[in-house]
Backbone bond lengths (Angstrom), bond angles and torsions (degrees), N, CA, C in turn:
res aa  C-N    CA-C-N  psi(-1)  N-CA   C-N-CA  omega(-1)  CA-C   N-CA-C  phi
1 X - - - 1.459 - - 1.522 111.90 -
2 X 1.314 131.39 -38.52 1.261 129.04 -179.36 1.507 118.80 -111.93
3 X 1.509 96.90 30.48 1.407 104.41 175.38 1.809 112.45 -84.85
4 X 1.156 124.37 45.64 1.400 144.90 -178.58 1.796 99.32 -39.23
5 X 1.371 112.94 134.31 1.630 97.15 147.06 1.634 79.31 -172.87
6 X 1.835 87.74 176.24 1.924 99.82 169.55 1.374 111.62 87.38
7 X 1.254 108.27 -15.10 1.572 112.33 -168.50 1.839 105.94 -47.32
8 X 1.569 100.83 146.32 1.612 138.41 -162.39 0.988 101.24 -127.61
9 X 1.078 141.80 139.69 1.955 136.18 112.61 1.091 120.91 -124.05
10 X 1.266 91.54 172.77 2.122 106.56 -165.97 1.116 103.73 -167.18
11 X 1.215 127.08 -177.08 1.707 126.37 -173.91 1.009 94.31 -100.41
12 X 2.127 117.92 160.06 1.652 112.66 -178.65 1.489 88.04 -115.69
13 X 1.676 105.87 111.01 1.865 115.35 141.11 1.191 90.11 -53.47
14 X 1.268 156.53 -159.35 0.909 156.75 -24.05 1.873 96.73 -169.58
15 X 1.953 106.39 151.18 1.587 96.44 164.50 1.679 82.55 -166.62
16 X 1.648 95.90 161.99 1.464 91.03 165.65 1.563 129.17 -94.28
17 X 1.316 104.30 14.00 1.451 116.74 175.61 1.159 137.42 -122.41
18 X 1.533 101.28 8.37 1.639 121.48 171.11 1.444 105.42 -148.73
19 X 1.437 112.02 150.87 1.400 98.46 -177.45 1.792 76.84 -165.57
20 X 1.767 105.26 105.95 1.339 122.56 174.25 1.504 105.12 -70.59
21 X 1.509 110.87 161.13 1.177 134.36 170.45 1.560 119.91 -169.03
22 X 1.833 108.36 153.71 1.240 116.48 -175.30 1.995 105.06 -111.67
23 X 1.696 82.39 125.64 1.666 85.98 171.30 1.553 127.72 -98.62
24 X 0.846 155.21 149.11 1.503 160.99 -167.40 1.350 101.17 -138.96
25 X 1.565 109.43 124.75 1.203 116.49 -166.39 1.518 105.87 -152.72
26 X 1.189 124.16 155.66 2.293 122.59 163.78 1.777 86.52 -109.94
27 X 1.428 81.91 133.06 1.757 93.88 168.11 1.891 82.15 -124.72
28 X 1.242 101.12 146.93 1.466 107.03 161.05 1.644 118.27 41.22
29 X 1.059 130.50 25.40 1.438 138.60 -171.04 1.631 124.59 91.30
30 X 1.658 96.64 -11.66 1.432 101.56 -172.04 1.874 126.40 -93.22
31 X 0.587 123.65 97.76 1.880 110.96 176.60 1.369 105.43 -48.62
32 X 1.864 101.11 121.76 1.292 120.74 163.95 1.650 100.61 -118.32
33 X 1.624 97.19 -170.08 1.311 125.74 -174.83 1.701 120.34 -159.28
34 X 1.026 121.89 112.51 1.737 99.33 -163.27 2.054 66.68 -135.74
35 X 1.969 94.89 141.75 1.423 118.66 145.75 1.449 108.38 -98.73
36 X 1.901 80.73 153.72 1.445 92.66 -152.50 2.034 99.66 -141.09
37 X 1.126 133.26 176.03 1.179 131.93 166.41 1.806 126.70 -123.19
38 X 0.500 142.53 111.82 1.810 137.31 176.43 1.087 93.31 -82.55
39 X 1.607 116.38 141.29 1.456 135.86 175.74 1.455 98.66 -154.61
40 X 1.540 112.45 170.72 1.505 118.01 163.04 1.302 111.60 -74.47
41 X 1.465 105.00 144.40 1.334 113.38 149.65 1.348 134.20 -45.05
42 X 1.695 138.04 169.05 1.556 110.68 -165.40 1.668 84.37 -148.03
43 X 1.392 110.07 170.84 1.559 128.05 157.08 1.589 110.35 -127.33
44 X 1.615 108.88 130.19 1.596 121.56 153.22 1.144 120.47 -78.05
45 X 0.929 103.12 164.17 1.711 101.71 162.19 1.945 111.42 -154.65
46 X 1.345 121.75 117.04 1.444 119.94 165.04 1.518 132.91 -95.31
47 X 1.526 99.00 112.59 1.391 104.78 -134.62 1.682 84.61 -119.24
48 X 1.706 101.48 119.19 1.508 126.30 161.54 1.157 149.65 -80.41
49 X 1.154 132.65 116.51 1.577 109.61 -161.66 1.656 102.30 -115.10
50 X 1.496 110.21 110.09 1.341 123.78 178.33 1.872 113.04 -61.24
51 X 1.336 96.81 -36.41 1.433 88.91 171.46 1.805 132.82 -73.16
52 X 1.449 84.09 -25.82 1.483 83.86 169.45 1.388 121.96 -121.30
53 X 1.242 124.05 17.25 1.479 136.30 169.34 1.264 86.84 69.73
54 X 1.393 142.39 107.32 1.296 145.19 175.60 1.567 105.71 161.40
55 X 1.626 90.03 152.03 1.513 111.00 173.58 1.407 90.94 -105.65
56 X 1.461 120.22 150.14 1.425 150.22 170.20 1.309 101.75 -93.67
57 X 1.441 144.21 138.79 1.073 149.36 169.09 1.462 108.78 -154.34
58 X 1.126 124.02 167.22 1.609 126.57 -164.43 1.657 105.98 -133.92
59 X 1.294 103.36 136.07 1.596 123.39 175.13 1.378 134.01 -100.18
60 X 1.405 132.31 102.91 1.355 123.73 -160.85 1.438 101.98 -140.75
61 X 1.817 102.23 -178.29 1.623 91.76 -167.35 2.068 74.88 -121.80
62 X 1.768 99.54 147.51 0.945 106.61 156.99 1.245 134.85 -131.74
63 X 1.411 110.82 142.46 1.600 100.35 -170.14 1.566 141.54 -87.59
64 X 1.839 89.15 7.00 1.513 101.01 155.72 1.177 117.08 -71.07
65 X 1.584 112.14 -62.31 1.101 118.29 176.66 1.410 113.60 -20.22
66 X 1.243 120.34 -94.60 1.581 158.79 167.22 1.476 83.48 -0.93
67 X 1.894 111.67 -67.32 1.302 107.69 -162.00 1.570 123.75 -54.29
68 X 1.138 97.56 -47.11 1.891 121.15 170.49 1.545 103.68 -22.57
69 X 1.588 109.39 -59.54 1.283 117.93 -174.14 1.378 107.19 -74.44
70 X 1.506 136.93 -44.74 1.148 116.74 170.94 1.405 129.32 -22.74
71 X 1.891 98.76 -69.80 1.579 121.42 -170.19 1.791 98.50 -59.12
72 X 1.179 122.68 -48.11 1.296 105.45 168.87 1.831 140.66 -56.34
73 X 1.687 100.55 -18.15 1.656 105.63 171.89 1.687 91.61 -104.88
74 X 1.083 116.36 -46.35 1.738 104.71 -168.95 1.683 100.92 -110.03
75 X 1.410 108.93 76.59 2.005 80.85 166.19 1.308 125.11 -90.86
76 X 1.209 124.66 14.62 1.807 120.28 142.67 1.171 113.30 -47.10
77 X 1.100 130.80 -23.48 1.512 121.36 -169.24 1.842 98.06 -86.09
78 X 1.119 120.17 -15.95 1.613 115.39 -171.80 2.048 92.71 -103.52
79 X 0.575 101.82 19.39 1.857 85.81 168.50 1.175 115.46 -98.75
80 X 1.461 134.52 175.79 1.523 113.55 -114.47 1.335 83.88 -122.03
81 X 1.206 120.94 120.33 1.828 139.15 161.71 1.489 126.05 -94.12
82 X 1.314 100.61 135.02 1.652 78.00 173.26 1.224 152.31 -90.49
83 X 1.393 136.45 -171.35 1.806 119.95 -139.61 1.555 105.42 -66.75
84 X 1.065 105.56 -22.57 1.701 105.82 -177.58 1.361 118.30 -101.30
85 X 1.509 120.48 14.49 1.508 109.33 -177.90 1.708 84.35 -95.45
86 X 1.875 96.94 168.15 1.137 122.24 149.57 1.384 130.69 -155.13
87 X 1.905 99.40 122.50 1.239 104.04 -139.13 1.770 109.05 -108.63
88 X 1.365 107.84 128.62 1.703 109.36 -162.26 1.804 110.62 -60.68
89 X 0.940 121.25 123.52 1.321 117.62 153.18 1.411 143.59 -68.49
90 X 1.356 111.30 93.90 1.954 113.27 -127.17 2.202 72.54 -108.84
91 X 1.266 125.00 34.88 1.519 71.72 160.44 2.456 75.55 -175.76
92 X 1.612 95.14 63.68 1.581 99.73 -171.00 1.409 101.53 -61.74
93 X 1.610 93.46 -179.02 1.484 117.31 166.78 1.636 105.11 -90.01
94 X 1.572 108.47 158.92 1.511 111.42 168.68 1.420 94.55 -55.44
95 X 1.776 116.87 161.90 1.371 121.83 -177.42 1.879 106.66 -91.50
96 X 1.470 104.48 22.34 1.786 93.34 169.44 1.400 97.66 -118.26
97 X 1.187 121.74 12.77 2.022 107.47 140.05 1.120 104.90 -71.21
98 X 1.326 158.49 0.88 1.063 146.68 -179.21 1.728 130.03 -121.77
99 X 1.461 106.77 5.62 1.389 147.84 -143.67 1.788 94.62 -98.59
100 X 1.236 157.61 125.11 1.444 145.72 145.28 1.466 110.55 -138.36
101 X 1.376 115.38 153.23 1.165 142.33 173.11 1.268 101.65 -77.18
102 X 1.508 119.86 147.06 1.358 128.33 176.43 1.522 116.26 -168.05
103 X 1.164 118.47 159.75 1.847 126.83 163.41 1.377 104.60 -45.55
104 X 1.127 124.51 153.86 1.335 136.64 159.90 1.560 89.45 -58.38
105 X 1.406 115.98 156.35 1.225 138.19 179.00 1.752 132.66 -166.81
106 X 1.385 126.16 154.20 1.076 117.86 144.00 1.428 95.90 179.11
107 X 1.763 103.01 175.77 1.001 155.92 -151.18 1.817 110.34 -46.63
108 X 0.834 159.95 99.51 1.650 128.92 158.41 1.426 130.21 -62.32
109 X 1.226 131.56 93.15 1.643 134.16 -118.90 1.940 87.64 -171.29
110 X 1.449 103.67 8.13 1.864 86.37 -170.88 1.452 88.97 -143.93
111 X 1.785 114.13 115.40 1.294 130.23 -158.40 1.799 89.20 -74.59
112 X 1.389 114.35 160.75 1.451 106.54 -178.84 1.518 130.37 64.08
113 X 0.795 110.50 -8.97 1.591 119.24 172.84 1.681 101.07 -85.41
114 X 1.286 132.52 143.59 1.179 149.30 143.44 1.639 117.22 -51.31
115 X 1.459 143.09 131.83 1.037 149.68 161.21 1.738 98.05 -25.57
116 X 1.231 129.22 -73.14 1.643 155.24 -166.65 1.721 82.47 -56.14
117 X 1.335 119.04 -64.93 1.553 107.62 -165.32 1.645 119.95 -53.33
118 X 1.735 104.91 -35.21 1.375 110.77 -171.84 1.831 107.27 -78.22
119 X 1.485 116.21 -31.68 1.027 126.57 -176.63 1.871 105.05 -65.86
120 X 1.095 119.31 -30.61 1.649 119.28 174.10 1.211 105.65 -87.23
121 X 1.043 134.85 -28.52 1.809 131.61 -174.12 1.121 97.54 -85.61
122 X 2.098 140.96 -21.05 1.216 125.30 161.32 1.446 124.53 -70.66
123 X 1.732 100.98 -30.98 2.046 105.00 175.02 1.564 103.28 -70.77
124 X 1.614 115.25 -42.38 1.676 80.54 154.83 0.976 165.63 -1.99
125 X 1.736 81.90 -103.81 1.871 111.37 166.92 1.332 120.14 -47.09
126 X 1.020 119.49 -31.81 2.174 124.68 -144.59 1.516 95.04 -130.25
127 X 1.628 133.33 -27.02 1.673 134.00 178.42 1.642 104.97 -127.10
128 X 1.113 135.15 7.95 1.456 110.72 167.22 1.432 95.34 89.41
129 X 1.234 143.93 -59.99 1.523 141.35 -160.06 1.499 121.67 -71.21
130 X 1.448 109.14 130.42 1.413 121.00 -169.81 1.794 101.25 -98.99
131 X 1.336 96.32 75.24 1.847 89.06 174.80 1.128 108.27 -103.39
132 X 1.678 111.12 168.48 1.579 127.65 -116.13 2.231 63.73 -127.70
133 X 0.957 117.74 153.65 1.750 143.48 170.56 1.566 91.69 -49.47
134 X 1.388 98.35 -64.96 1.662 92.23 -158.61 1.847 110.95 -91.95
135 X 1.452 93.97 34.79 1.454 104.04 156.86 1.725 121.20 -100.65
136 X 0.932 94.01 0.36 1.497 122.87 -173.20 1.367 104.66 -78.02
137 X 1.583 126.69 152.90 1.481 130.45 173.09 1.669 92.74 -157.71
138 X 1.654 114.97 121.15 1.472 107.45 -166.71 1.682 85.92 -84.62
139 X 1.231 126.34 167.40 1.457 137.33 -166.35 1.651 90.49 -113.97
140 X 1.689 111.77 -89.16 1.131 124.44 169.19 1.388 123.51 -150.00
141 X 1.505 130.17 -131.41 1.052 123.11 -157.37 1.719 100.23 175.55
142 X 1.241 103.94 108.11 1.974 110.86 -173.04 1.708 94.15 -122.79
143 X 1.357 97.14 163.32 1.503 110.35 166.50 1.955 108.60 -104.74
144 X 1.895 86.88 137.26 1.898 82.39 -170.65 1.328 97.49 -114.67
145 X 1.318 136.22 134.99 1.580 155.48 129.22 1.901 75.92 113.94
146 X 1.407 101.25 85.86 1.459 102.41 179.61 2.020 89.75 -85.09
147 X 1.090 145.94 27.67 1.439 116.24 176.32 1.099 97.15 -169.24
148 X 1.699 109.57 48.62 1.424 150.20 123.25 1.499 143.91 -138.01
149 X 1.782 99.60 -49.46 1.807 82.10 163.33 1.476 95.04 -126.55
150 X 1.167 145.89 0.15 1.648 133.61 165.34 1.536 97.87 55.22
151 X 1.079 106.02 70.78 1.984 111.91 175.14 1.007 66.48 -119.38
152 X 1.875 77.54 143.73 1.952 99.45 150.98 1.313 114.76 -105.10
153 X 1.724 109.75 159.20 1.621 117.05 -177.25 1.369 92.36 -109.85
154 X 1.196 100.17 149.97 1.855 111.61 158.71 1.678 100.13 -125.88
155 X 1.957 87.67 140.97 1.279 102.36 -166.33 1.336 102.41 -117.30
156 X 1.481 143.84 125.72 0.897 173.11 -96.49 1.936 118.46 -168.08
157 X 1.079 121.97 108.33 1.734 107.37 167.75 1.906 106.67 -115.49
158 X 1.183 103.84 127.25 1.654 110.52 169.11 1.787 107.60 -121.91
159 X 1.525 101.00 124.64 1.692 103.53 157.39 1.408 137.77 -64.38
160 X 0.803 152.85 82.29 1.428 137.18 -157.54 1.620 113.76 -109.97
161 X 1.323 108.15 159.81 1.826 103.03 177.29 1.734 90.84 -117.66
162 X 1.525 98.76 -170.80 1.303 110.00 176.70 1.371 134.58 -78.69
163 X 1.680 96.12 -13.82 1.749 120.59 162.67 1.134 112.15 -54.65
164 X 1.209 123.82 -49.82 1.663 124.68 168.14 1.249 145.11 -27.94
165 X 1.564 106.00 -37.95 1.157 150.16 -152.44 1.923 98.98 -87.29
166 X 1.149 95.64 100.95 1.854 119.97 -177.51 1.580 111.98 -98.62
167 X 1.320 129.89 -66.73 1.058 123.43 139.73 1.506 149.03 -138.79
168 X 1.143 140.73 -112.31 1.257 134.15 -155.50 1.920 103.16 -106.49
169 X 1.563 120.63 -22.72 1.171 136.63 -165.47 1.468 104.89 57.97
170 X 1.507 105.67 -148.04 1.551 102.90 -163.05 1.619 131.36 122.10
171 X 1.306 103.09 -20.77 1.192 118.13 -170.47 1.455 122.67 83.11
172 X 1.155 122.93 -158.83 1.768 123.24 177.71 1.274 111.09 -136.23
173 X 1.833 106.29 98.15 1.497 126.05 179.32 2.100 114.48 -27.02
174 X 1.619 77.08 -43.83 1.674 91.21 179.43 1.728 112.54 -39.81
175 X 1.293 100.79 -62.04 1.489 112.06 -168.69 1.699 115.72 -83.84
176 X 1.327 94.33 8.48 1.691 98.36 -178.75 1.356 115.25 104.64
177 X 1.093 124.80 -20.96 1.658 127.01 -158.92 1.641 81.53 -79.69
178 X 1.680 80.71 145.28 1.671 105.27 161.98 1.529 84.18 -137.48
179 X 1.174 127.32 130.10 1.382 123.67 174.67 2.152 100.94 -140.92
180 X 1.287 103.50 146.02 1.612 97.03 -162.24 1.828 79.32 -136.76
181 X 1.847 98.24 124.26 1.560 102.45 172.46 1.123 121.81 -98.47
182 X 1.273 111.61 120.58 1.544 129.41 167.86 1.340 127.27 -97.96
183 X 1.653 108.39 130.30 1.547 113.75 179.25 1.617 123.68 -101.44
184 X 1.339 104.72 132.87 1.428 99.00 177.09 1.207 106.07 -129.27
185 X 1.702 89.96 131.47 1.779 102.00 177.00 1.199 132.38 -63.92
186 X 0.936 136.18 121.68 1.313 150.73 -158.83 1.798 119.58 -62.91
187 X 1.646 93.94 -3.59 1.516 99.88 171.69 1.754 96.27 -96.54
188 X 0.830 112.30 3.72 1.755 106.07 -175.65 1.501 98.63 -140.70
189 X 1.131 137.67 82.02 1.590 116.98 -154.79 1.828 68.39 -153.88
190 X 1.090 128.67 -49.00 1.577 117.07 -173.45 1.595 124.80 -78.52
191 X 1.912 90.22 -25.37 1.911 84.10 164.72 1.545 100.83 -88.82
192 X 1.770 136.69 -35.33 1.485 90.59 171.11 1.268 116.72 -66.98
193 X 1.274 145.12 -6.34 1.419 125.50 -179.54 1.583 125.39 -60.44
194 X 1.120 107.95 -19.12 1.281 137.85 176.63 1.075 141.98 -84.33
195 X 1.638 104.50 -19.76 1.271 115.28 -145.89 1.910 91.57 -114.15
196 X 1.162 106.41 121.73 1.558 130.46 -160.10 1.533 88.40 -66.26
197 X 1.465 134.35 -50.19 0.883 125.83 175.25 1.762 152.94 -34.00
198 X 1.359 98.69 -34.09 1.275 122.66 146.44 1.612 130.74 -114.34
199 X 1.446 101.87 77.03 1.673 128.91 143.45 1.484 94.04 14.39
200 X 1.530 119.94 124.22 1.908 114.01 -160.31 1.787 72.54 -171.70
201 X 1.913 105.69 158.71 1.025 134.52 -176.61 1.599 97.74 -95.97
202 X 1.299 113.84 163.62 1.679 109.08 160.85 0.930 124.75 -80.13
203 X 1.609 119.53 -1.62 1.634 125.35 -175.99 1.793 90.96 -73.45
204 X 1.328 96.17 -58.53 2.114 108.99 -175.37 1.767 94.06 -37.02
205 X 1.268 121.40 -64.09 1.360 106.26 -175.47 1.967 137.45 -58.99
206 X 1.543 67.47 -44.74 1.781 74.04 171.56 1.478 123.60 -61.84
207 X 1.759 117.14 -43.58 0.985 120.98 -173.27 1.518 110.83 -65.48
208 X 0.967 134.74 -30.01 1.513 156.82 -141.53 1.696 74.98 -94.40
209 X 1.166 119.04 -89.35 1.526 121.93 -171.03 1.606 117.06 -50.48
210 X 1.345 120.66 -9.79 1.428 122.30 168.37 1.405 95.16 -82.14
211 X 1.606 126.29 -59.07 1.519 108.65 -176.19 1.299 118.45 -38.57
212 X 1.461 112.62 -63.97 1.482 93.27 167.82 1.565 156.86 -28.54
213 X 1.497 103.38 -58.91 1.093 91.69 147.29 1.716 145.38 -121.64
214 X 1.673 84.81 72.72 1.521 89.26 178.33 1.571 108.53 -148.97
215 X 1.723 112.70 -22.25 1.420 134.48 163.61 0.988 142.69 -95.03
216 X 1.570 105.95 -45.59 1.136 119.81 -171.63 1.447 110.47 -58.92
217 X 1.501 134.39 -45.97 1.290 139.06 -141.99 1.369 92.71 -70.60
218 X 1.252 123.89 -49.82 1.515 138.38 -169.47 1.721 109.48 -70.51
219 X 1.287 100.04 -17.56 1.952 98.17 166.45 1.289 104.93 -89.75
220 X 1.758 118.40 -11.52 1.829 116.02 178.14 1.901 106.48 -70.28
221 X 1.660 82.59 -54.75 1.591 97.87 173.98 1.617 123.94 -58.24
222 X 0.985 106.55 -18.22 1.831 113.80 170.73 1.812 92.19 -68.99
């Protein structure tokens, strides 16, 4: 996973997963303009494992992330080239600045699929677990990077045991994912949530603090 090298950049004309735009608008008498991004919508999912007292969560490297930190130690490397250069990054970061923990997740990107259907074909794909629809409990539903692309996430909680468990997860080599699953026990699940040290989404935090108080009490009472 953090075997990084070769690194390029250049500006993106074009992608199939973002597609910028400029709005022009009167708010209140005034002419504005705000850029903005369209993306897909996505599903989480916080996924428990009753048999082993643990949350499942997934580890990947990203190259925003990663990038973020670039432009912050080298921002020569972000000044403005043109559409066809590509320009080497002769002096990177190790590839675990770029490394975070997160919910199982993905995309809504598959016409006909149910929110619930895409959310089990990701605990699949990305954790090994074959859960059943009505293992599912939707949590809620927030909007992420509202003042750029204003997608909404739907957040999702499933229980699962180790019976479940089909295979190894990982993601799908095909599409790029290298994804590596990690469990955290649920007696320590609020100091890592916390813990700056391991690079984590706000879904990982929030959800973590909804178990609490909305699950946990009833695994005291068991």
């Amino acid at each position: 996973m953090e075997a990084i090298e070769e690194l390029t950049l250049a500006p993106c004309a074009s992608s199939q997963y973002l597609r910028p735009y400029r709005l022009r608008y009167r708010q209140n008498g005034t002419k504005k303009f705000w850029d903005f991004m369209r993306t897909h919508d996505s599903v989480s999912i916080l996924i428990f494992n009753s048999s082993r007292q643990c949350f499942v969560v997934v580890k990947q490297f990203r190259p925003a992330v990663y990038m973020c930190e670039m432009e912050r130690h080298h921002p020569q490397d972000f000044q403005s080239k043109d559409q066809d250069s590509w320009c080497p990054l002769l002096d990177p970061l190790p590839a675990t600045e770029g490394v975070t923990y997160e919910l199982c997740a993905g995309l809504v990107d598959k016409p006909g699929l149910s929110l619930e259907e895409i959310a089990c074909n990701e605990v699949l794909e990305e954790c090994g677990y074959d859960v059943p629809i009505t293992n599912l409990k939707r949590i809620t539903s927030y909007r992420s990077g509202v003042g750029v692309t204003g997608s909404k996430q739907t957040l999702f909680y499933a229980e699962v045991t180790d019976q479940m468990i089909t295979g190894e997860g990982g993601g799908q080599p095909e599409e790029g994912e290298l994804i590596e699953v990690v469990e955290v026990p649920l007696q320590d699940s609020m100091t890592f949530a916390f813990d700056e040290h391991f690079p984590k989404t706000m879904g990982v935090i929030f959800s973590f603090m909804w178990f609490q108080s909305n699950v946990a009490l009833g695994l005291l009472e068991k």
